[in-house]
C-alpha positions as a Markdown table, in Angstrom:
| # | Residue | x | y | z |
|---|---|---|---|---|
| 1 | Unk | 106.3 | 93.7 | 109.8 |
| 2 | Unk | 108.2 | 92.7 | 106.6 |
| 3 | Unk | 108.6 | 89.5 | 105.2 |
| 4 | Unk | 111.4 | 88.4 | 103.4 |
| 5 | Unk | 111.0 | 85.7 | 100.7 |
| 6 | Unk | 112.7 | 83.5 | 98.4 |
| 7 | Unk | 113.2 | 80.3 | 96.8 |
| 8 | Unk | 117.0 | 79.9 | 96.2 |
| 9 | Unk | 119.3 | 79.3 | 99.6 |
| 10 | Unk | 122.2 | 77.6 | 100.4 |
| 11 | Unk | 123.8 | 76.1 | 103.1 |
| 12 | Unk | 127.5 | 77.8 | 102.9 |
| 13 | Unk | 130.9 | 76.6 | 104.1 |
| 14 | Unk | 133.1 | 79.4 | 104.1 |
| 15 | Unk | 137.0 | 78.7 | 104.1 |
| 16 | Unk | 139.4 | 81.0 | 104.7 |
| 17 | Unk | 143.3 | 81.2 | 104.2 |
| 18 | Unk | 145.9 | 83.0 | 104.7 |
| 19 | Unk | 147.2 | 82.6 | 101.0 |
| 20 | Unk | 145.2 | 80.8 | 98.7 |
| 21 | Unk | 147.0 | 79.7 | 95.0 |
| 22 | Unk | 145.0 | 78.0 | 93.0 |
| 23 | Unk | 146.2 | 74.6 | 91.2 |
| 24 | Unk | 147.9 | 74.2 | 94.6 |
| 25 | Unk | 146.8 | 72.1 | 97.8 |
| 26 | Unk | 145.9 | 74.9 | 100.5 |
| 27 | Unk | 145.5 | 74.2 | 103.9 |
| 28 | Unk | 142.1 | 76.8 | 105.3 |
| 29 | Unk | 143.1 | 78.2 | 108.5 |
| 30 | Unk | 139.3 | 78.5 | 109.4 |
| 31 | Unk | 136.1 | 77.0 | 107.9 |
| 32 | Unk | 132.7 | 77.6 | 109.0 |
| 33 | Unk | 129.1 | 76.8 | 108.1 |
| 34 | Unk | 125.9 | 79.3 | 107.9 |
| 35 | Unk | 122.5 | 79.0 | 106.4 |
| 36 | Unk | 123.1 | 81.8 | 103.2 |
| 37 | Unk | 122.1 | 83.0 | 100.1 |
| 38 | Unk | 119.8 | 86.1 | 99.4 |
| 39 | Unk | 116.9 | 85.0 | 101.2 |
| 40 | Unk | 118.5 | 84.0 | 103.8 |
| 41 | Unk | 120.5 | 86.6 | 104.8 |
| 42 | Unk | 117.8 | 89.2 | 104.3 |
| 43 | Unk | 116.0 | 87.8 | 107.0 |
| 44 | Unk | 118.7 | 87.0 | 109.5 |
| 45 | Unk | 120.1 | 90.7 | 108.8 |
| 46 | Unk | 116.3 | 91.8 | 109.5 |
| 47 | Unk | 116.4 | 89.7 | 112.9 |
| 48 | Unk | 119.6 | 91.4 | 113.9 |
| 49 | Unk | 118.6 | 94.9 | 113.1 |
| 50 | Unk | 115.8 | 94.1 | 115.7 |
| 51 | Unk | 112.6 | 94.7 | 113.2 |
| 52 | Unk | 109.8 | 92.8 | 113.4 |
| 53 | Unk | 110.3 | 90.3 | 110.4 |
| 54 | Unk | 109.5 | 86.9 | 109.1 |
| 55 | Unk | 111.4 | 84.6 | 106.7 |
| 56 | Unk | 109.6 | 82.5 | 103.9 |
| 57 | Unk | 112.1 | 79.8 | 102.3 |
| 58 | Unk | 112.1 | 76.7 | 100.8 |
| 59 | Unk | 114.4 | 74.1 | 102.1 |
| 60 | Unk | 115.0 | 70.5 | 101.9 |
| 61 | Unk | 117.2 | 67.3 | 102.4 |
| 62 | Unk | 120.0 | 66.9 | 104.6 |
| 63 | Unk | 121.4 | 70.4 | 103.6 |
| 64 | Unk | 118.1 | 72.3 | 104.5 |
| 65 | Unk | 117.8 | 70.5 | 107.9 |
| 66 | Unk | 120.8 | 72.1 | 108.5 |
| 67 | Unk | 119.7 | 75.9 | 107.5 |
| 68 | Unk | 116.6 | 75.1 | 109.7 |
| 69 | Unk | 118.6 | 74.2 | 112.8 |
| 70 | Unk | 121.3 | 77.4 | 112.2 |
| 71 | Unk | 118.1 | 79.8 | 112.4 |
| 72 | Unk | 116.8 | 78.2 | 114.9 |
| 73 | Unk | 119.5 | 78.3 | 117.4 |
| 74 | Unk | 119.2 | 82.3 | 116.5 |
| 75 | Unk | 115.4 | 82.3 | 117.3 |
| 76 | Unk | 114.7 | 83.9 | 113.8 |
| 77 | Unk | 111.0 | 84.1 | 113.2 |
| 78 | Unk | 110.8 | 81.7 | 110.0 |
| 79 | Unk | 108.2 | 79.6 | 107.9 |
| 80 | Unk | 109.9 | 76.5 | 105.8 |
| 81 | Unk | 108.1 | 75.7 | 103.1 |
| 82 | Unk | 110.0 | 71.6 | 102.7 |
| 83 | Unk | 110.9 | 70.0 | 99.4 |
| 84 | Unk | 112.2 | 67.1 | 97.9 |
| 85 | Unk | 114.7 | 68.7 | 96.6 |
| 86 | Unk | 117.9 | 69.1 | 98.7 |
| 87 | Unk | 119.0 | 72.6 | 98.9 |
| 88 | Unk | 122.3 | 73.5 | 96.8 |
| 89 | Unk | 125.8 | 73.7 | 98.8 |
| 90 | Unk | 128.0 | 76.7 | 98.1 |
| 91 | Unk | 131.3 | 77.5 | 99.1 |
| 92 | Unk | 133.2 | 80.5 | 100.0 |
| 93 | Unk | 137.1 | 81.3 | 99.8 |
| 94 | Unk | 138.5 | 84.4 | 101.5 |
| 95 | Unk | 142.1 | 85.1 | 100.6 |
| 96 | Unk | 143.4 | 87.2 | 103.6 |
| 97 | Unk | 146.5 | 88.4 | 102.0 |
| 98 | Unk | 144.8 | 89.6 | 98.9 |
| 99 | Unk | 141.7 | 90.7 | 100.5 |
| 100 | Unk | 140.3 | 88.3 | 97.2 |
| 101 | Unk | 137.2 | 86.3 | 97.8 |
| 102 | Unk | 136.1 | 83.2 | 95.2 |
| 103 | Unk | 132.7 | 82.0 | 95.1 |
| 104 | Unk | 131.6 | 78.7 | 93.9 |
| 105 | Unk | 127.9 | 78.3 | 93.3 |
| 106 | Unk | 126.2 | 75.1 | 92.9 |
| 107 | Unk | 122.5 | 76.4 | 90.9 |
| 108 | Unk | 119.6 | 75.6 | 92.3 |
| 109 | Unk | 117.9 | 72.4 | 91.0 |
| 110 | Unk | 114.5 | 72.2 | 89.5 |
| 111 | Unk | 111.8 | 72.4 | 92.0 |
| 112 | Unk | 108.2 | 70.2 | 91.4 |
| 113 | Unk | 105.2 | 72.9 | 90.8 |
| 114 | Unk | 103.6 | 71.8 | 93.2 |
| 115 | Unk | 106.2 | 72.7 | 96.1 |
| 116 | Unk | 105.9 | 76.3 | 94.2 |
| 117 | Unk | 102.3 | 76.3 | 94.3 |
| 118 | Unk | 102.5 | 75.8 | 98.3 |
| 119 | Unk | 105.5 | 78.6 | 98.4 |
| 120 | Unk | 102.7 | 80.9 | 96.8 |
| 121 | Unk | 100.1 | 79.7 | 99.2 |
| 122 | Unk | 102.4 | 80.4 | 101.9 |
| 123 | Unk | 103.4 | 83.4 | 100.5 |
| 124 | Unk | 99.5 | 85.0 | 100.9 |
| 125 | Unk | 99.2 | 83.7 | 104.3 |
| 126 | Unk | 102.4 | 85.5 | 105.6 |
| 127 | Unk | 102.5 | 88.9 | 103.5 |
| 128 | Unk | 99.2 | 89.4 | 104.7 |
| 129 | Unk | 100.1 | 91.0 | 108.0 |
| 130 | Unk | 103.2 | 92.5 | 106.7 |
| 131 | Unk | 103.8 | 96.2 | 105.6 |
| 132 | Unk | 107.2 | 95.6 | 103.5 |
| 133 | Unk | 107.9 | 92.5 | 101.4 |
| 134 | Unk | 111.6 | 91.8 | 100.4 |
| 135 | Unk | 112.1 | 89.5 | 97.2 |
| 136 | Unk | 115.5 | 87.9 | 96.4 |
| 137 | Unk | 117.9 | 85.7 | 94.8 |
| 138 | Unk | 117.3 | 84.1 | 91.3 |
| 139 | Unk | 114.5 | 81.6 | 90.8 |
| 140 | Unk | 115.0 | 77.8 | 90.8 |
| 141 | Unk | 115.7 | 75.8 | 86.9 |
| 142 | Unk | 112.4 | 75.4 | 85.6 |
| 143 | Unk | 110.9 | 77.7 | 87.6 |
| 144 | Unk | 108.5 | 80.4 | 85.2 |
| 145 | Unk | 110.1 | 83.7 | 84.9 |
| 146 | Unk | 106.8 | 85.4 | 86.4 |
| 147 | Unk | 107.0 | 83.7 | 89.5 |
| 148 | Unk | 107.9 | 86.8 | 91.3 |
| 149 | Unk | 105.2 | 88.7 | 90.0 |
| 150 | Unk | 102.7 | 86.1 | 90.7 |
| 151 | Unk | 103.6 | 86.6 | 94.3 |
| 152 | Unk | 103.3 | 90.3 | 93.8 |
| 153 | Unk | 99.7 | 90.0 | 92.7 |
| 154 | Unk | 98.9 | 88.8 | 95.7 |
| 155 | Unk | 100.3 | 91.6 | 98.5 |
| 156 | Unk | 99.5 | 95.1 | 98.8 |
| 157 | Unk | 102.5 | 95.4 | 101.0 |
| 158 | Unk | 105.6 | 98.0 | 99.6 |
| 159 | Unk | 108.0 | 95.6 | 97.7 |
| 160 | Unk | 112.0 | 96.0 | 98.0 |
| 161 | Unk | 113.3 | 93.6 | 94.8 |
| 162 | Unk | 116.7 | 92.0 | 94.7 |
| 163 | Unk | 116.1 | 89.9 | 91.5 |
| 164 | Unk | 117.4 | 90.6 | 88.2 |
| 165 | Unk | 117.1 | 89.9 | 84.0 |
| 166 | Unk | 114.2 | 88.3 | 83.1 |
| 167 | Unk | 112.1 | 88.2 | 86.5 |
| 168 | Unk | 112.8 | 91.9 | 87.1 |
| 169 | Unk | 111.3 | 92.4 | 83.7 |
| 170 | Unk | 108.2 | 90.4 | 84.6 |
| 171 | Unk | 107.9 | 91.6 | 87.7 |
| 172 | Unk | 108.3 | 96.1 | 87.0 |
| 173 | Unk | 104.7 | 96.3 | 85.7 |
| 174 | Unk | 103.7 | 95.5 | 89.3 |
| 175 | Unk | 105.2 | 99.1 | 90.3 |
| 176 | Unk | 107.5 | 98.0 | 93.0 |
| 177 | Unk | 108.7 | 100.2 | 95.5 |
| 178 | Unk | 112.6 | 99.2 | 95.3 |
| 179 | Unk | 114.5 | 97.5 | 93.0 |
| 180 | Unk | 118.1 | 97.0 | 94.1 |
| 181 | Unk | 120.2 | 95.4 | 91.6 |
| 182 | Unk | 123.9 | 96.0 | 91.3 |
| 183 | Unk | 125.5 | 97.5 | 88.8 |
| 184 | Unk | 126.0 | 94.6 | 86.6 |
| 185 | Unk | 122.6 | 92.9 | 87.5 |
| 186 | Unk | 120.7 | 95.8 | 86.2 |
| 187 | Unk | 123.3 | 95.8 | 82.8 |
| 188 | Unk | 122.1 | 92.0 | 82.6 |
| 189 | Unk | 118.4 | 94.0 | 82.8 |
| 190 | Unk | 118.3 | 96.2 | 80.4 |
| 191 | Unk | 120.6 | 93.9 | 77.8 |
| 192 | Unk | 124.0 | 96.0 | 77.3 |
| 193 | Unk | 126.9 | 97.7 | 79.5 |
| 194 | Unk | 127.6 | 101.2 | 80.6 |
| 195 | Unk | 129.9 | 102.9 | 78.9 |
| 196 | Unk | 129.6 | 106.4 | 80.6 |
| 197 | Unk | 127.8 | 107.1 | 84.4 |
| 198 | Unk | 125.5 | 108.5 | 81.0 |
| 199 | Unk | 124.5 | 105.3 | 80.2 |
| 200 | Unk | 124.0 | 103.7 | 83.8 |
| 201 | Unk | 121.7 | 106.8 | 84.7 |
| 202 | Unk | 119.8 | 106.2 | 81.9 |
| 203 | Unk | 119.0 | 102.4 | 82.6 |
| 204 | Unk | 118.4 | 103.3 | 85.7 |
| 205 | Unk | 115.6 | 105.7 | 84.5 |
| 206 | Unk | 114.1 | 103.0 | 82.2 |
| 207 | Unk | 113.4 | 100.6 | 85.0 |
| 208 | Unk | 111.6 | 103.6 | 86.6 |
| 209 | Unk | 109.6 | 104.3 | 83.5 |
| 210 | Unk | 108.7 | 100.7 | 83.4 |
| 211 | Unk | 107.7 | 100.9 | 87.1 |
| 212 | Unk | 109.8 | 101.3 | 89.3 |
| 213 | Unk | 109.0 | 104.0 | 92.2 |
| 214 | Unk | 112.8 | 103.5 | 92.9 |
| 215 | Unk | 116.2 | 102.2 | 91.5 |
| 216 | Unk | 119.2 | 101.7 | 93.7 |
| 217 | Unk | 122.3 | 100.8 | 92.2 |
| 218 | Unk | 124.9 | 99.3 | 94.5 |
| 219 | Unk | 128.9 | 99.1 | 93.2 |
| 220 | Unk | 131.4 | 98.0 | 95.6 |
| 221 | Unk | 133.1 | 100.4 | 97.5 |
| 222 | Unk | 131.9 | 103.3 | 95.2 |
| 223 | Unk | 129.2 | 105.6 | 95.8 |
| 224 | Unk | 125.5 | 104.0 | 95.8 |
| 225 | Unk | 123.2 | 105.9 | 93.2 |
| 226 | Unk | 119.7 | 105.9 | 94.1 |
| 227 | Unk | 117.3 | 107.3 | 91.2 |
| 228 | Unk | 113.4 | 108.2 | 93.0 |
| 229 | Unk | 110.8 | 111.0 | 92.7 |
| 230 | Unk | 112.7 | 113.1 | 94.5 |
| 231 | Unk | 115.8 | 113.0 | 91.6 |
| 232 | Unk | 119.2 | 111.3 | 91.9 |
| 233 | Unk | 120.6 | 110.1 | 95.3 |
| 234 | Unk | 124.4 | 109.7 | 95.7 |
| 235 | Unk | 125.7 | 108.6 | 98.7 |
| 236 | Unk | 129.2 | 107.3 | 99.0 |
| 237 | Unk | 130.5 | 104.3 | 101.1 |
| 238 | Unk | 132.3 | 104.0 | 104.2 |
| 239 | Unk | 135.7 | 102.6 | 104.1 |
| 240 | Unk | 135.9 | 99.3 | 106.0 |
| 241 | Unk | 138.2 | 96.8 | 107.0 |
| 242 | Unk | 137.3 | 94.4 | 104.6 |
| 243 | Unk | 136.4 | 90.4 | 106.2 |
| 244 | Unk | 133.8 | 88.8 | 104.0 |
| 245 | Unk | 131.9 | 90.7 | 101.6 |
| 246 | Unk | 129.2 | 88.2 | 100.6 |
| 247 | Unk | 125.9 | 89.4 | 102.3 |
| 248 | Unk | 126.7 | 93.0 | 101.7 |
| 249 | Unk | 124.1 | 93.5 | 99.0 |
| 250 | Unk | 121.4 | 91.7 | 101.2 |
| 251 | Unk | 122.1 | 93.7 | 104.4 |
| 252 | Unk | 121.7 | 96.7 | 102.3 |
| 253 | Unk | 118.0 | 95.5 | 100.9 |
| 254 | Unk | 117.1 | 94.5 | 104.4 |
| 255 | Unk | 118.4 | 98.0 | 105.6 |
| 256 | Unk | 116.6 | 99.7 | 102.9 |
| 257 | Unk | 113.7 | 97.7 | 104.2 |
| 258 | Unk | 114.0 | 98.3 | 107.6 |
| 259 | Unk | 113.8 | 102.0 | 107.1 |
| 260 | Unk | 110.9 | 102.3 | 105.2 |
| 261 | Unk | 108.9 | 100.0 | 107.9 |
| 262 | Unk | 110.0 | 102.5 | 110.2 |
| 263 | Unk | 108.5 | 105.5 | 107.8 |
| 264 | Unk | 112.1 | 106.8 | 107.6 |
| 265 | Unk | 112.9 | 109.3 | 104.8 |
| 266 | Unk | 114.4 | 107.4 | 101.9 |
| 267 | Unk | 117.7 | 108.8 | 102.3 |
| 268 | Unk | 117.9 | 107.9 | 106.0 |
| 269 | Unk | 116.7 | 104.3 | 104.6 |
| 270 | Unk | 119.8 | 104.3 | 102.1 |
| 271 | Unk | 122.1 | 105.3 | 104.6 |
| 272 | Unk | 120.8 | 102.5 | 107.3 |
| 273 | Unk | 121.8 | 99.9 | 104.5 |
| 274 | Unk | 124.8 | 100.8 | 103.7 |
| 275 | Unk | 126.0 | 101.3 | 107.6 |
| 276 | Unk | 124.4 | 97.3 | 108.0 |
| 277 | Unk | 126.5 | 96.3 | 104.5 |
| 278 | Unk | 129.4 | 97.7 | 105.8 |
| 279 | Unk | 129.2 | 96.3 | 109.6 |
| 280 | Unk | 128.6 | 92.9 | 107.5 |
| 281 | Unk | 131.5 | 93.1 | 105.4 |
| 282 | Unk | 133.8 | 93.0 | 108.4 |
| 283 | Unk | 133.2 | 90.1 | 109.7 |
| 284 | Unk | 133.2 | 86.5 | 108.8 |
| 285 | Unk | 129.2 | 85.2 | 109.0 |
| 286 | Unk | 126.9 | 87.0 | 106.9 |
| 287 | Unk | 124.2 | 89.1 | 108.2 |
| 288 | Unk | 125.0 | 88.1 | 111.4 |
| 289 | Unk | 126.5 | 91.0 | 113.6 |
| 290 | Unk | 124.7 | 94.3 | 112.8 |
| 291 | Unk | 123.9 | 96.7 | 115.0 |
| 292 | Unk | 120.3 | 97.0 | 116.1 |
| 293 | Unk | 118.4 | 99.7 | 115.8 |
| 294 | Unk | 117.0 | 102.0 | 118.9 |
């Protein structure tokens, strides 16, 4: 079973146009609404790839209510963890003639320590049964950089890491199994850019010296690098008629996850999420209509 957690959803209206030009009043063609954000669509990408998973989350007000209803009216296997707090809105814009898509992010608010302290409870309960745990999206304001970690001193399960900067720091010395950032998450990391494929290969090898067992590095449409015991991994992407790329880098955590449940090799693991990132990037919902697996 694998669990995927996280503190930081958001309930996403995504509008898309035919042209859009901004400082102008444009008329959306389509807009939709989806429970989203990391968490989220790790564990509604696990549901459609047919593994056994679970989804932790916190939610809350008028916006989570809506999340909770959305995953329920896909039967995803889910434990809310409620707060106070209402969950943030976000809002996508897909240009179709540009293939251009603009995000705009409302941060996650501050969230009372106690509503973390019964995340963590939570968090023991439901990664005790599970063999894989995936961790994603930043932490809420407030919220201690260790929090991740925390979580990870409590599971023995094999840990697949979407987080970045200061809570991937805190969170290496646990020796996680995976650690996905993209290429300018793990730049935010390590404190400086890549200059040279040089200088990306060798961040890549200090989050494996610091704990890592591996480091996947996703960039767009190029090749994903994967750095591991068994050396450098490079496996390039398949071209796609592009929809709506947000989700892509969660499909391909849950994908990476999915594999290793199975006790696939890791390079049939890599190649399983990037054939669910791609399938997600052609369509309009994230994480939503992926093939299952046999």
């Amino acid at each position: 079973m694998i669990l995927a957690a996280g503190l930081t959803p958001a309930w996403q209206q995504i509008l898309s146009f035919r042209r859009f030009i901004p400082g102008e009043v444009n008329r959306a063609q389509q807009a939709v609404w989806c429970g989203s954000g990391k968490v989220l669509n790790v564990g509604c990408a696990l549901h459609h790839l047919g593994v056994q998973s679970k989804t932790l989350c916190l939610v809350g007000g008028n916006s989570g209510e809506q999340i909770c209803a959305d995953f329920q009216s896909m039967n995803i296997p889910v434990r809310w963890v409620k707060s106070r707090i209402p969950t943030r809105v976000c809002t996508t814009i897909l240009d179709e003639t540009t293939k251009t898509t603009t995000e705009l992010v409302e941060n996650s608010n501050s969230i009372p320590s106690e509503e973390l302290d019964l995340f963590l409870d939570a968090f023991v309960e439901e990664s005790a049964s599970a063999q894989v745990v995936v961790l994603s999206g930043s932490l809420p304001a407030g919220a201690s950089p260790d929090f991740y970690r925390r979580l990870l001193e409590k599971t023995s399960a094999k840990a697949v890491l979407d987080i970045r900067g200061l809570e991937l720091d805190a969170a290496l010395p646990m020796r996680p199994f995976v650690v996905k950032p993209n290429r300018e998450e793990l730049a935010k990391t390590v404190g400086r850019d890549f200059a040279s494929e040089q200088d990306l290969a060798e961040a890549m090898s200090e989050l494996r010296d610091r704990g890592a067992e591996w480091v996947v590095v996703s960039q767009g449409a190029a090749p994903l690098l994967a750095l591991g015991p068994d050396g450098l991994i490079q496996i390039e992407i398949p071209k796609i008629n592009l929809c709506n790329p947000i989700g892509c880098g969660d499909c391909l955590a849950a994908g990476i996850a999915a594999g290793i449940d199975r006790n696939l090799t890791m390079y049939e693991s890599f190649k399983l999420g990037i054939r669910a990132a791609a399938e997600n990037a052609s369509v309009l919902l994230p994480a939503r209509n992926l093939s299952r697996l046999p």
